[in-house]
TIMI-2910 file (N, C-alpha, C, CB; in pm, 1 decimal, decimal comma, always signed):
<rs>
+----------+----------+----------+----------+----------+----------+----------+----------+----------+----------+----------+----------+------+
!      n_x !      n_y !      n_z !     ca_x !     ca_y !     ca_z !      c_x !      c_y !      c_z !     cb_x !     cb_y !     cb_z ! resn !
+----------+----------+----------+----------+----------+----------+----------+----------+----------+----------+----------+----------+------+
!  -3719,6 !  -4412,5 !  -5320,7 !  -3739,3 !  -4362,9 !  -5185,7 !  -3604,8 !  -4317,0 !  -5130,4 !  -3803,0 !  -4471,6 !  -5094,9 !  Unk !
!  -3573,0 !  -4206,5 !  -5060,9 !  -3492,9 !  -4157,4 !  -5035,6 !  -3461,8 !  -4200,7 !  -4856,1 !  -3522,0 !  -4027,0 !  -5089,1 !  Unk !
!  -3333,8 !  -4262,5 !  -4809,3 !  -3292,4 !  -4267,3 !  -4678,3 !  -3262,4 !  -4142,0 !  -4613,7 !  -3187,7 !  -4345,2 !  -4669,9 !  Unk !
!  -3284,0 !  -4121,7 !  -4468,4 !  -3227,7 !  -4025,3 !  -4388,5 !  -3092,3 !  -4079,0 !  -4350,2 !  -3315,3 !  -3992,0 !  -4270,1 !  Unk !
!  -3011,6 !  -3997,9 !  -4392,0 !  -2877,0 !  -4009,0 !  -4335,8 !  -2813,7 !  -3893,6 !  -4263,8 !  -2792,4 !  -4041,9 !  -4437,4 !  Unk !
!  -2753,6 !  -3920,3 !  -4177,2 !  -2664,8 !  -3791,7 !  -4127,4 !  -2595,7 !  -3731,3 !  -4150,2 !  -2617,2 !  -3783,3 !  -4066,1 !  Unk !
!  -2598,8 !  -3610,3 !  -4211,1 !  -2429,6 !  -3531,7 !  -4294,2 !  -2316,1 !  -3516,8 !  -4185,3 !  -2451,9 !  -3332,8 !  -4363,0 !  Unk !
!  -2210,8 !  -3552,7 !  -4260,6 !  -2061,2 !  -3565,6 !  -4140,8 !  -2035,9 !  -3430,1 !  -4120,0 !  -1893,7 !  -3645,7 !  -4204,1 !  Unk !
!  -2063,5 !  -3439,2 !  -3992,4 !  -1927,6 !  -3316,2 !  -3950,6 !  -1789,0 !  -3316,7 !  -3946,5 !  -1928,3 !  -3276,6 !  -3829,3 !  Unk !
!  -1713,9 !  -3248,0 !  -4037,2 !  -1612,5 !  -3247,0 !  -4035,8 !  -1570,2 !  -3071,7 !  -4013,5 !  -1576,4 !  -3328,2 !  -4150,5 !  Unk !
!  -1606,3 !  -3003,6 !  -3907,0 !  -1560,2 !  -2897,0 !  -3869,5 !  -1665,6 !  -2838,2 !  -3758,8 !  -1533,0 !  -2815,5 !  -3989,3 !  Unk !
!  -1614,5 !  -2770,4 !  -3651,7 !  -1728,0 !  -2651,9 !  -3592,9 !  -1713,5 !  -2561,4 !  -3635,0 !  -1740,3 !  -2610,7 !  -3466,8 !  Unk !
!  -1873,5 !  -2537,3 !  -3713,2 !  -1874,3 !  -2385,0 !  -3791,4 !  -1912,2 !  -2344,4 !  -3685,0 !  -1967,3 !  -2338,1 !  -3926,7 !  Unk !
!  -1843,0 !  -2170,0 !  -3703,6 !  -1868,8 !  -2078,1 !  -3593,3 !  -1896,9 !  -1952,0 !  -3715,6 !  -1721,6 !  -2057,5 !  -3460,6 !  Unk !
!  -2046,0 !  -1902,9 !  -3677,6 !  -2131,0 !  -1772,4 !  -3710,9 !  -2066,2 !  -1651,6 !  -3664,4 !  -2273,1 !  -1774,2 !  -3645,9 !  Unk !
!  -2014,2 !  -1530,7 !  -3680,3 !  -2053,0 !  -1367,5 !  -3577,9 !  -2101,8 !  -1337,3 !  -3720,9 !  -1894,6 !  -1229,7 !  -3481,9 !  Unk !
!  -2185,9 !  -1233,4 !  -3673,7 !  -2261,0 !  -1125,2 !  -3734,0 !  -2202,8 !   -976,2 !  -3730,2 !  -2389,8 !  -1125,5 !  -3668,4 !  Unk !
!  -2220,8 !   -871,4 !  -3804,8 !  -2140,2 !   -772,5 !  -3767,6 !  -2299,5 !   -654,1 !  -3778,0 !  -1976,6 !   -750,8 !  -3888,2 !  Unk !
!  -2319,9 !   -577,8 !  -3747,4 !  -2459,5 !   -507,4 !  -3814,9 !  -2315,6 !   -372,3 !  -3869,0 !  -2647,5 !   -439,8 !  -3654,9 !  Unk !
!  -2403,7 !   -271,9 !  -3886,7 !  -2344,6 !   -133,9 !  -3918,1 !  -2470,5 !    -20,0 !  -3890,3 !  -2286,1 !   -130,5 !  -4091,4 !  Unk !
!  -2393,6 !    +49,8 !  -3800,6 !  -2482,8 !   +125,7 !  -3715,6 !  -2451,8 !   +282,8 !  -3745,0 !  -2459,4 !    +83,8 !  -3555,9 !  Unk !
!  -2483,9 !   +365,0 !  -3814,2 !  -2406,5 !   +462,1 !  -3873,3 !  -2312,0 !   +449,0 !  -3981,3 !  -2347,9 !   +508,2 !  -3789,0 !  Unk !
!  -2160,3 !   +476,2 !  -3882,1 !  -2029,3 !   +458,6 !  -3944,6 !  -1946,6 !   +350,5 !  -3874,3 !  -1953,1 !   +590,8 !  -3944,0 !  Unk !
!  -2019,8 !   +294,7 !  -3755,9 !  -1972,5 !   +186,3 !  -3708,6 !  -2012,2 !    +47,7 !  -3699,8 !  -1956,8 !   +212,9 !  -3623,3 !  Unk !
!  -1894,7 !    -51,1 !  -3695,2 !  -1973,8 !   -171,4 !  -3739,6 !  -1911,8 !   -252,7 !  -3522,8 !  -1879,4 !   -279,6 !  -3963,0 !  Unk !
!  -2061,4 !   -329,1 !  -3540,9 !  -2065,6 !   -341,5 !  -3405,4 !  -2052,5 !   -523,8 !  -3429,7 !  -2220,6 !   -259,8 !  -3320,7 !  Unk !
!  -2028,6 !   -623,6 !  -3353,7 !  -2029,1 !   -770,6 !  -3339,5 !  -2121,0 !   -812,5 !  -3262,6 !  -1917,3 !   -824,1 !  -3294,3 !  Unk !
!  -2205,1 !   -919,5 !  -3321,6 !  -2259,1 !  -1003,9 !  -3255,7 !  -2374,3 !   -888,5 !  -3193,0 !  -2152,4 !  -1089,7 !  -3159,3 !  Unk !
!  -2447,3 !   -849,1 !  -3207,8 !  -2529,1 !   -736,8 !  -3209,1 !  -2674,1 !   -789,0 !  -3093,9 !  -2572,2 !   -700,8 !  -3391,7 !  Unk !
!  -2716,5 !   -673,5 !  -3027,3 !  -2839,8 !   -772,1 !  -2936,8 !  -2980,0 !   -688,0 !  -3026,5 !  -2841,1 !   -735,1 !  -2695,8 !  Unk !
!  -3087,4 !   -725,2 !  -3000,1 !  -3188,4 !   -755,3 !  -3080,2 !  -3206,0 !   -571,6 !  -3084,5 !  -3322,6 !   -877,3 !  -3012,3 !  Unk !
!  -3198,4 !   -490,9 !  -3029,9 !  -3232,9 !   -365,1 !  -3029,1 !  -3122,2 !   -288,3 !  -3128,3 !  -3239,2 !   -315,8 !  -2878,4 !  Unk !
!  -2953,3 !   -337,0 !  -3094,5 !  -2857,3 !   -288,8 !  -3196,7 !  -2870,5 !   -362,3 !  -3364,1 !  -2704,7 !   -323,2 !  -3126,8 !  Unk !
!  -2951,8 !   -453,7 !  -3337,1 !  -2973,8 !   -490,8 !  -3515,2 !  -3110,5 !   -404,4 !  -3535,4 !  -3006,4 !   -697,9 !  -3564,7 !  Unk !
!  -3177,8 !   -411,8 !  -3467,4 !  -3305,3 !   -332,9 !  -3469,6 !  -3298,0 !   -234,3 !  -3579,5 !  -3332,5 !   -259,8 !  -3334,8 !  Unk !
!  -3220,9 !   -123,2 !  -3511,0 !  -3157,0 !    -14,3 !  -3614,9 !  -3031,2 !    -10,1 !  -3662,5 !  -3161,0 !   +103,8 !  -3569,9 !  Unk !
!  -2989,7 !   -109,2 !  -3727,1 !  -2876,3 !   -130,9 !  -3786,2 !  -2925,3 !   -135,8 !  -3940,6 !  -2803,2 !   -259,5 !  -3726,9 !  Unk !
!  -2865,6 !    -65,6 !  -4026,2 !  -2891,9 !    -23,8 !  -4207,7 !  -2846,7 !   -161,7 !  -4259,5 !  -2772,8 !   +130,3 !  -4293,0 !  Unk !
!  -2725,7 !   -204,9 !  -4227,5 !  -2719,4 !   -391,2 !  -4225,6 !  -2642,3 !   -447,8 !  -4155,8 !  -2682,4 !   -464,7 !  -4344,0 !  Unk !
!  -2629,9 !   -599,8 !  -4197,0 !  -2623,9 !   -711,8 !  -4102,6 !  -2531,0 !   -848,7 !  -4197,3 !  -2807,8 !   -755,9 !  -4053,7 !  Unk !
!  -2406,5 !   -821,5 !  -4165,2 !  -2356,8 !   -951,2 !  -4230,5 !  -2311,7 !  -1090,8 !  -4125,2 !  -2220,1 !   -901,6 !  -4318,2 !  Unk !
!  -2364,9 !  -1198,3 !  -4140,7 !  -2286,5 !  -1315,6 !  -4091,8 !  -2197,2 !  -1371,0 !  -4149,4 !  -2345,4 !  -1404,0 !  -4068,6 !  Unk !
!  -2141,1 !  -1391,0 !  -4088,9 !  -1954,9 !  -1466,1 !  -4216,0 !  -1983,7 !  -1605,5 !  -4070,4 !  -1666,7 !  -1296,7 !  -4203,0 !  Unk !
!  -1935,0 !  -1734,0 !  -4155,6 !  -1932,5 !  -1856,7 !  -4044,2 !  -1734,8 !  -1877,7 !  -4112,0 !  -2100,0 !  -2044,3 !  -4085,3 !  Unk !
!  -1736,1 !  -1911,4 !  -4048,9 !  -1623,3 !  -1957,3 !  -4051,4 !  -1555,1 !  -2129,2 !  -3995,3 !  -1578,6 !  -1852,6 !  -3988,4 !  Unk !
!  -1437,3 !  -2216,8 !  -4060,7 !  -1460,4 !  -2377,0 !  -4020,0 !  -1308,0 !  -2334,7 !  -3885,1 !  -1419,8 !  -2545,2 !  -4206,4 !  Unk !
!  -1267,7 !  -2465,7 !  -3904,0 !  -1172,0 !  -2475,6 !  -3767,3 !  -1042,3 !  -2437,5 !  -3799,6 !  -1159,2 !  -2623,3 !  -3701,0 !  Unk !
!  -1016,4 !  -2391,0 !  -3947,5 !   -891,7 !  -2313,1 !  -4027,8 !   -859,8 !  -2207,6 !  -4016,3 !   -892,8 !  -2302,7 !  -4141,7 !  Unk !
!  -1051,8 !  -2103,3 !  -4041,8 !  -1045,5 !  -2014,5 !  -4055,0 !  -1089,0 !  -1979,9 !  -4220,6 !   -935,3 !  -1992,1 !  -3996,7 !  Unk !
!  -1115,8 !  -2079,9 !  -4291,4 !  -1158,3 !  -2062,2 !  -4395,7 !  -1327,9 !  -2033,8 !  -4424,6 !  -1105,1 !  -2163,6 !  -4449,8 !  Unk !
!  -1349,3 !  -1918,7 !  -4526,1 !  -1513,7 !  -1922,4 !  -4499,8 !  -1590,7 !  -2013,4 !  -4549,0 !  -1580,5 !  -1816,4 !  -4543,8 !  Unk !
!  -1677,0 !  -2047,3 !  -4513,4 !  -1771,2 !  -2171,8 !  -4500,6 !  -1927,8 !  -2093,3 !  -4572,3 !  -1786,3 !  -2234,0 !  -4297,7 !  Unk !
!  -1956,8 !  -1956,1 !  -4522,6 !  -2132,5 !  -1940,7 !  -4512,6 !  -2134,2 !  -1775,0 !  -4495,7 !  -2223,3 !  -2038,7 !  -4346,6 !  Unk !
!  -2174,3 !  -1671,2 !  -4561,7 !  -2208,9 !  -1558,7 !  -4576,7 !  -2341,2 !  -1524,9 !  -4579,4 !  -2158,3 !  -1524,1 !  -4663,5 !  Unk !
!  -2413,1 !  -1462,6 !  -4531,7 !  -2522,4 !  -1343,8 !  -4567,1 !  -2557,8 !  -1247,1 !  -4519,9 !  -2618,0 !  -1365,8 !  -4575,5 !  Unk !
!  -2581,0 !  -1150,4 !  -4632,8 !  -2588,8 !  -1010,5 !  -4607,9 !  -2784,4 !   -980,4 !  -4578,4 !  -2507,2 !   -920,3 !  -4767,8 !  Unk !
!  -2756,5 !   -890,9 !  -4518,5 !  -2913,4 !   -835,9 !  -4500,4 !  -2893,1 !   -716,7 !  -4446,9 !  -3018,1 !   -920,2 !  -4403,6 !  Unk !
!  -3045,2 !   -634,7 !  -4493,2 !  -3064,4 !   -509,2 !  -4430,1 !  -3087,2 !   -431,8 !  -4601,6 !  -2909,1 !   -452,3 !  -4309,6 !  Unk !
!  -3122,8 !   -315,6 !  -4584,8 !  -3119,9 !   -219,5 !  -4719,6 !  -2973,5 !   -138,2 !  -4734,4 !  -3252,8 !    -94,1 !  -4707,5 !  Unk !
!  -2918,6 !   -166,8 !  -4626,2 !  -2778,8 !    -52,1 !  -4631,5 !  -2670,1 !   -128,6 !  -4719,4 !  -2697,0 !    -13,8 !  -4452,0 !  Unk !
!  -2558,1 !   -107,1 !  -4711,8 !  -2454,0 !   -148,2 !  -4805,7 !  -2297,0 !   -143,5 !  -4707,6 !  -2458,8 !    -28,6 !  -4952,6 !  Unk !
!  -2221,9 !   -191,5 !  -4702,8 !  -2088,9 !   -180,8 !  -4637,5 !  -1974,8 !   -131,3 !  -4760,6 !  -2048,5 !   -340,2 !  -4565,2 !  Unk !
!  -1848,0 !   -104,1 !  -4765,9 !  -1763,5 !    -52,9 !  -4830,5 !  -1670,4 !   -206,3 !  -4838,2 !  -1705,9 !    +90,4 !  -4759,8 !  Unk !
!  -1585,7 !   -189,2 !  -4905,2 !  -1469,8 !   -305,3 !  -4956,3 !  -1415,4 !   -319,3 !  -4812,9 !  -1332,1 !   -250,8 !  -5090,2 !  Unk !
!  -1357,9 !   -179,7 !  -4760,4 !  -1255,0 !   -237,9 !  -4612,4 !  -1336,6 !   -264,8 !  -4493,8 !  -1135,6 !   -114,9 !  -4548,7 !  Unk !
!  -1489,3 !   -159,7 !  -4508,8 !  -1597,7 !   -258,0 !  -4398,3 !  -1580,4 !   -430,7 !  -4419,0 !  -1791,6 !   -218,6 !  -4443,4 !  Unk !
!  -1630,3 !   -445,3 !  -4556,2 !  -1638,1 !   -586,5 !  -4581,2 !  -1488,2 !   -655,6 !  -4482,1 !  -1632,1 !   -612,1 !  -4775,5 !  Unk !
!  -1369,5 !   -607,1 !  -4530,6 !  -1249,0 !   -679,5 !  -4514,4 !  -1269,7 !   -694,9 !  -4360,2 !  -1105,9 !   -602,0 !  -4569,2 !  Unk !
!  -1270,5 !   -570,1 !  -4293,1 !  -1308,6 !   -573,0 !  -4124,9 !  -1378,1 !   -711,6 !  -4098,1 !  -1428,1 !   -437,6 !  -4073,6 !  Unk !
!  -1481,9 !   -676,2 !  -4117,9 !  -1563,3 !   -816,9 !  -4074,7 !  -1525,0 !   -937,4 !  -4097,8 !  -1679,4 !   -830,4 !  -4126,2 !  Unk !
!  -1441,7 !   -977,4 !  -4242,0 !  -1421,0 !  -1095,7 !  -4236,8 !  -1303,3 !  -1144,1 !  -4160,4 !  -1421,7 !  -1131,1 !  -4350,5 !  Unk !
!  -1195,3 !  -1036,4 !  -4087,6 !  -1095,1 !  -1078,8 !  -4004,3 !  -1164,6 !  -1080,2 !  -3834,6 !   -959,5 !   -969,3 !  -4030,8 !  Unk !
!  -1245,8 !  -1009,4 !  -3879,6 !  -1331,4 !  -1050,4 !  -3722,6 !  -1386,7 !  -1186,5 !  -3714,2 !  -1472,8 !   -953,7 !  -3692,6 !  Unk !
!  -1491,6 !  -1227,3 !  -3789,0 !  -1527,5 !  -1358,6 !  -3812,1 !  -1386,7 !  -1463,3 !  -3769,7 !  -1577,5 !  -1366,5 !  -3977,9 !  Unk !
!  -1277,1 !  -1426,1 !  -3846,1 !  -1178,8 !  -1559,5 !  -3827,4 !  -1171,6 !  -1516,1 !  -3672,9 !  -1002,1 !  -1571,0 !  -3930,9 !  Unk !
!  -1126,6 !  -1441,3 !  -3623,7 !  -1051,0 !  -1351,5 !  -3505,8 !  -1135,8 !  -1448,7 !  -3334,3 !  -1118,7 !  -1114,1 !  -3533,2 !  Unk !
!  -1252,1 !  -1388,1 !  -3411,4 !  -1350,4 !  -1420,3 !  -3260,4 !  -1450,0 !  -1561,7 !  -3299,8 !  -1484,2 !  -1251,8 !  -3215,7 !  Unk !
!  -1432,0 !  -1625,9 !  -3436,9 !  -1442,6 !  -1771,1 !  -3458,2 !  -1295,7 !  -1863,0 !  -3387,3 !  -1456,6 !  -1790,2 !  -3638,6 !  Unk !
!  -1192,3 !  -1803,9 !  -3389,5 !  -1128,6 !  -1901,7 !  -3339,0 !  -1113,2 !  -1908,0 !  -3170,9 !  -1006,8 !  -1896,1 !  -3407,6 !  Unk !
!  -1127,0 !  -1760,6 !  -3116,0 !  -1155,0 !  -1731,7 !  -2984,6 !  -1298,7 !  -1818,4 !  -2927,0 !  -1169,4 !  -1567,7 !  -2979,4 !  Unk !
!  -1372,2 !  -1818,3 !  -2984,9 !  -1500,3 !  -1920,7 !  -2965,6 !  -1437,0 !  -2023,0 !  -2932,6 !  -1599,1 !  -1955,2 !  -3086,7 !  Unk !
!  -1428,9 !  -2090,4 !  -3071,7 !  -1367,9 !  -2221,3 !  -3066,9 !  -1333,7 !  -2262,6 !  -2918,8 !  -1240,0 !  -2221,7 !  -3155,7 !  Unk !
!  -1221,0 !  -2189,1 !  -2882,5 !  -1102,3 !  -2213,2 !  -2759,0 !  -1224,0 !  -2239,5 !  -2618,4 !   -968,3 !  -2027,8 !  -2729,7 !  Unk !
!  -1291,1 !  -2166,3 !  -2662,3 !  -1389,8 !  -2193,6 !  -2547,4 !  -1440,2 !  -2297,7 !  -2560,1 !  -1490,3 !  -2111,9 !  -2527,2 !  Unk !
!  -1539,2 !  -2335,1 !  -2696,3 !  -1629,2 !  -2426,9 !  -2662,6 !  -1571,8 !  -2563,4 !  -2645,5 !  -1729,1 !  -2425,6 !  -2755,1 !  Unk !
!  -1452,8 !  -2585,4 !  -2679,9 !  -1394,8 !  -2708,6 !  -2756,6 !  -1337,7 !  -2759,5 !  -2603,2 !  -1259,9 !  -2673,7 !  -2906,8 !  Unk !
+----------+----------+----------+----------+----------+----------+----------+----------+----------+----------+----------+----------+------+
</rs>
């Protein structure tokens, strides 16, 4: 029989999403800009800045320096979060 236990937190993961809307990639997107967005990546990021959690969605595809964009955004406006919530 298996116990419920609680997994430790040892970090606040912080989520942004980026969609790509054309040729531009937009953050944290509201339900109408993902709507028509070709795709949709979430990068989470921990309290370092190291990545934690990725996924891609949508049928479209991003490029190597799209990709790179997003993941300095993720750290960028994961640690700007942070400052807030903490």
């Amino acid at each position: 029989m298996c116990e419920n236990k609680p997994l430790p937190v040892t970090c606040t993961p912080v989520s942004v999403t980026s969609v790509k809307i054309g040729n531009d990639l937009i953050l944290d997107p509201n339900f109408d800009e993902e709507m028509i967005s070709s795709v949709r990546l979430t990068v989470t990021t921990d309290n370092d800045g190291n990545f934690r959690a990725m996924q891609k969605g949508g049928r479209g595809s991003i490029t190597r320096s799209e990709l790179s964009l997003c993941l300095d955004r993720a750290v960028e406006k994961g640690k700007a979060i942070r400052k807030i919530i903490g």
